[in-house]
One Martini backbone bead per residue (centre of mass of N, CA, C, O) as a GRO file, in nm:
protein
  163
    1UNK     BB    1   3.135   9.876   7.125
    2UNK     BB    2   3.120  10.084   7.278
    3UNK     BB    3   3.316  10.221   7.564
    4UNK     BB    4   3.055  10.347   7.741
    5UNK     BB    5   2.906  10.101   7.747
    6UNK     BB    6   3.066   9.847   7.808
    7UNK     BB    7   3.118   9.931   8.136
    8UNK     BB    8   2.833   9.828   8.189
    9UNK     BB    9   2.886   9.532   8.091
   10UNK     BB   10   3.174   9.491   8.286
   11UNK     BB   11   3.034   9.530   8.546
   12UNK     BB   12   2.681   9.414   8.521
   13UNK     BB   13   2.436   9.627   8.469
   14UNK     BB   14   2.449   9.489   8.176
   15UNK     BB   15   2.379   9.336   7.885
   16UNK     BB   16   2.511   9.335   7.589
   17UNK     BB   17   2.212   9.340   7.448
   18UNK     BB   18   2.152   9.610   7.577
   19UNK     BB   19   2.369   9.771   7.493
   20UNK     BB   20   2.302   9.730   7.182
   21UNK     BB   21   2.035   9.873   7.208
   22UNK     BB   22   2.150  10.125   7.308
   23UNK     BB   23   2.351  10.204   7.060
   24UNK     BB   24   2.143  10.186   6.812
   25UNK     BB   25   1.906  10.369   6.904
   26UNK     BB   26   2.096  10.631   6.928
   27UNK     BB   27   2.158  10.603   6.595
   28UNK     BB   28   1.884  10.617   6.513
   29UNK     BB   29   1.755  10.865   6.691
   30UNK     BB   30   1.654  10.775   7.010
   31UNK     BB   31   1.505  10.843   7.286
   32UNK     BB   32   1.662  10.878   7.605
   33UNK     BB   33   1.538  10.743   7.966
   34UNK     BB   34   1.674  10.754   8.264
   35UNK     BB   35   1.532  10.529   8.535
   36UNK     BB   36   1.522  10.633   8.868
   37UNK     BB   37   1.785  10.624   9.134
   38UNK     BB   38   2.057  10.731   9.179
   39UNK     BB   39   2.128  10.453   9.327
   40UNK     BB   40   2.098  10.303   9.024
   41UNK     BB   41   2.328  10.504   8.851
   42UNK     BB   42   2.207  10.689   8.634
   43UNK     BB   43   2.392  10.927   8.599
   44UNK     BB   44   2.618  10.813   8.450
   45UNK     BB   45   2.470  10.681   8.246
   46UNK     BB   46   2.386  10.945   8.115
   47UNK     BB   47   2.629  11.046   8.054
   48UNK     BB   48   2.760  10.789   7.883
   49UNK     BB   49   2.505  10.842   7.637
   50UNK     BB   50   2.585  11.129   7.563
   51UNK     BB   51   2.878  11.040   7.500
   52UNK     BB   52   2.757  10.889   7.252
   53UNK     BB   53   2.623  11.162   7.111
   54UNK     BB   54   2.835  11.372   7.088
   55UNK     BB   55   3.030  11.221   6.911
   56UNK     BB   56   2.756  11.163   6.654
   57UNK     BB   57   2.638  11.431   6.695
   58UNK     BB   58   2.468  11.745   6.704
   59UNK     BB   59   2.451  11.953   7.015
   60UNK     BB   60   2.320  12.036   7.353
   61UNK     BB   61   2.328  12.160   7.656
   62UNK     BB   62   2.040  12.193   7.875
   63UNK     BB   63   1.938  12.484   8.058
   64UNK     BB   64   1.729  12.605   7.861
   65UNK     BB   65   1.420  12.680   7.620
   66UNK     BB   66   1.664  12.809   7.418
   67UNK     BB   67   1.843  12.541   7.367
   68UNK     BB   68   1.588  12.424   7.166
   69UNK     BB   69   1.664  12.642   6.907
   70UNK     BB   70   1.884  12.481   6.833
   71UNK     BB   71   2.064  12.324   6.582
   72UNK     BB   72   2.029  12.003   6.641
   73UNK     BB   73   2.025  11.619   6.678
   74UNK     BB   74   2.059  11.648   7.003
   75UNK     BB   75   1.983  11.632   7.336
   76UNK     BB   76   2.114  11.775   7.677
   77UNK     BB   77   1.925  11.657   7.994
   78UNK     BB   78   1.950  11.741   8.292
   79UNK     BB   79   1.857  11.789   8.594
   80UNK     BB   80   1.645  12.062   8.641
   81UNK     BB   81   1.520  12.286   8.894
   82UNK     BB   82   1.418  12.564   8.798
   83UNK     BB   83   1.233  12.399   8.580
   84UNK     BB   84   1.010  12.263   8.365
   85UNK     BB   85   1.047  11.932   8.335
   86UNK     BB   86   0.804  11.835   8.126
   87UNK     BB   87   0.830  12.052   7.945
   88UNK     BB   88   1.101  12.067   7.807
   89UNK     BB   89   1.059  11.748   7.724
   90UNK     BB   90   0.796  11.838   7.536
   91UNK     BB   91   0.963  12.042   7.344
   92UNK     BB   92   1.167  11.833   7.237
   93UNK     BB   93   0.998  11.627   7.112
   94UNK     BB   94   0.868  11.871   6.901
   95UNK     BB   95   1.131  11.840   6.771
   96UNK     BB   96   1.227  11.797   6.452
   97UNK     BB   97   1.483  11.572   6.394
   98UNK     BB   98   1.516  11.506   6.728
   99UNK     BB   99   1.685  11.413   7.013
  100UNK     BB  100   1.722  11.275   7.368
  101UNK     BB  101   1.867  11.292   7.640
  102UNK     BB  102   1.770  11.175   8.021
  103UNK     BB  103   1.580  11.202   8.287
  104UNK     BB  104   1.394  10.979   8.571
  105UNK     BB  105   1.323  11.101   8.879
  106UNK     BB  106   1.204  11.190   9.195
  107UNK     BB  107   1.301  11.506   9.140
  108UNK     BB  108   1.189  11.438   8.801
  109UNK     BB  109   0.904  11.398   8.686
  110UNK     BB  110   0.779  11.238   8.399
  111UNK     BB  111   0.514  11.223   8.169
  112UNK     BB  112   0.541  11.043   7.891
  113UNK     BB  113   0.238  10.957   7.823
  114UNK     BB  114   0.139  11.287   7.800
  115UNK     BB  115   0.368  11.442   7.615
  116UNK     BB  116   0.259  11.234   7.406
  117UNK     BB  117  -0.026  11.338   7.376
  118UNK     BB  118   0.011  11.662   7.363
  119UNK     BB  119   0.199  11.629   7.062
  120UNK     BB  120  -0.059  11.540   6.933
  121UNK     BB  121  -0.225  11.782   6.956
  122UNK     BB  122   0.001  11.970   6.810
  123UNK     BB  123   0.129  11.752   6.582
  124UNK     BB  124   0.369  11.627   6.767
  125UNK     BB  125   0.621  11.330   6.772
  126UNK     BB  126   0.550  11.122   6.559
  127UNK     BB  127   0.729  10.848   6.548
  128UNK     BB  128   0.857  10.889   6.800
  129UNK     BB  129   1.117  10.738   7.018
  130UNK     BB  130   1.137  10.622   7.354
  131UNK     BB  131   1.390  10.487   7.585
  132UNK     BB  132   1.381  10.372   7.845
  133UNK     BB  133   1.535  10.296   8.143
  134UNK     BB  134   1.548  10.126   8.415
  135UNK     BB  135   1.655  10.121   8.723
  136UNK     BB  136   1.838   9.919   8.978
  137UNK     BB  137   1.869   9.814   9.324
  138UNK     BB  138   2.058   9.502   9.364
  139UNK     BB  139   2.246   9.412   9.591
  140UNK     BB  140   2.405   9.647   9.630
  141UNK     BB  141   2.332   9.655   9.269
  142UNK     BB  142   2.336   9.807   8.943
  143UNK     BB  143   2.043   9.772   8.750
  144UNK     BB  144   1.900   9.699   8.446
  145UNK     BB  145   1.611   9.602   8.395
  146UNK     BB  146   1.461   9.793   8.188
  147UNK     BB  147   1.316   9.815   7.857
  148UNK     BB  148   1.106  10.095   7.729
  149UNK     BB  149   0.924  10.176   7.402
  150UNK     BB  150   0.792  10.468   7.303
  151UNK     BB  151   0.479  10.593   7.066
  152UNK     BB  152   0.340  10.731   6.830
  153UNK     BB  153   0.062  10.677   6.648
  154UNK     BB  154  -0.137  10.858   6.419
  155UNK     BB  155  -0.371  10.791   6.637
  156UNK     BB  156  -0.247  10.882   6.939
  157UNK     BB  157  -0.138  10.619   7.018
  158UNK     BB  158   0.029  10.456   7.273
  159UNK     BB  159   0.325  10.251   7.200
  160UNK     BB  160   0.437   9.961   7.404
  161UNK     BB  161   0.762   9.800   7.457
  162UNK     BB  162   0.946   9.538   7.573
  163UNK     BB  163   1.322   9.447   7.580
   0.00000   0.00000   0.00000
């Protein structure tokens, strides 16, 4: 297992089962999207899953939607405030043959399921994975509650499945 996802492994924060699909997703070229509060670690999580990407794939730390337009093959989008963050996201899945670290908290909200719609009508997206993370604090310590992979099928319908 990566050493990035490992170090989640061995504090507790997830489960070796959970590591293992999340460095798999990542190698599939599945967007993954770190959801939850600060507070339950969601950023270091989202950076060293970043730095999974980084290592294996062309990528670009995307700053504005013209770095959506680089030739790479994972986009790396961190909470960006000045910026359409709903937009953003919903750009990066319409790029063929490509996928997205990011995250989802309350001061970026992002309907997964909306941008998955929107880019079913302009005919992008389809049969692209997306891998939530959903992240509580419990006892005061983080952890990994659930993954749920969302995708759309031919028919524009969103099937979520929970892992």
């Amino acid at each position: 297992m990566n050493t990035m996802i490992k170090k989640f492994v061995d504090t507790g924060m997830m489960t070796e089962e959970q590591g293992k699909f999340i460095e798999e997703a990542i190698m599939r070229k599945d967007s993954i999207v770190v959801s939850g509060h600060r507070s339950a670690g969601i950023r270091p999580l989202m950076a060293s899953l970043m730095g999974v990407a980084k290592s294996n794939f062309t990528n670009v730390q995307v700053k504005g939607f013209e770095d959506l337009e680089k030739d790479v093959e994972f986009f790396l989008i961190p909470g960006l405030d000045d910026i359409d963050f709903e937009k953003l996201i919903s750009d990066a899945i319409s790029k063929p043959n490509t996928a997205f670290v990011s995250l989802k908290e309350p001061e970026h909200p992002v309907s997964l399921m909306k941008v998955l719609r929107q880019n079913f009508k302009n005919g992008t997206g389809i049969g692209k994975r997306i891998q939530t993370l959903e992240c509580v604090k419990e006892n005061d310590e983080a952890k990994l509650a659930k993954i749920t992979e969302m995708y759309l099928d031919e028919k524009g319908k969103v099937k979520k499945q929970d892992h």
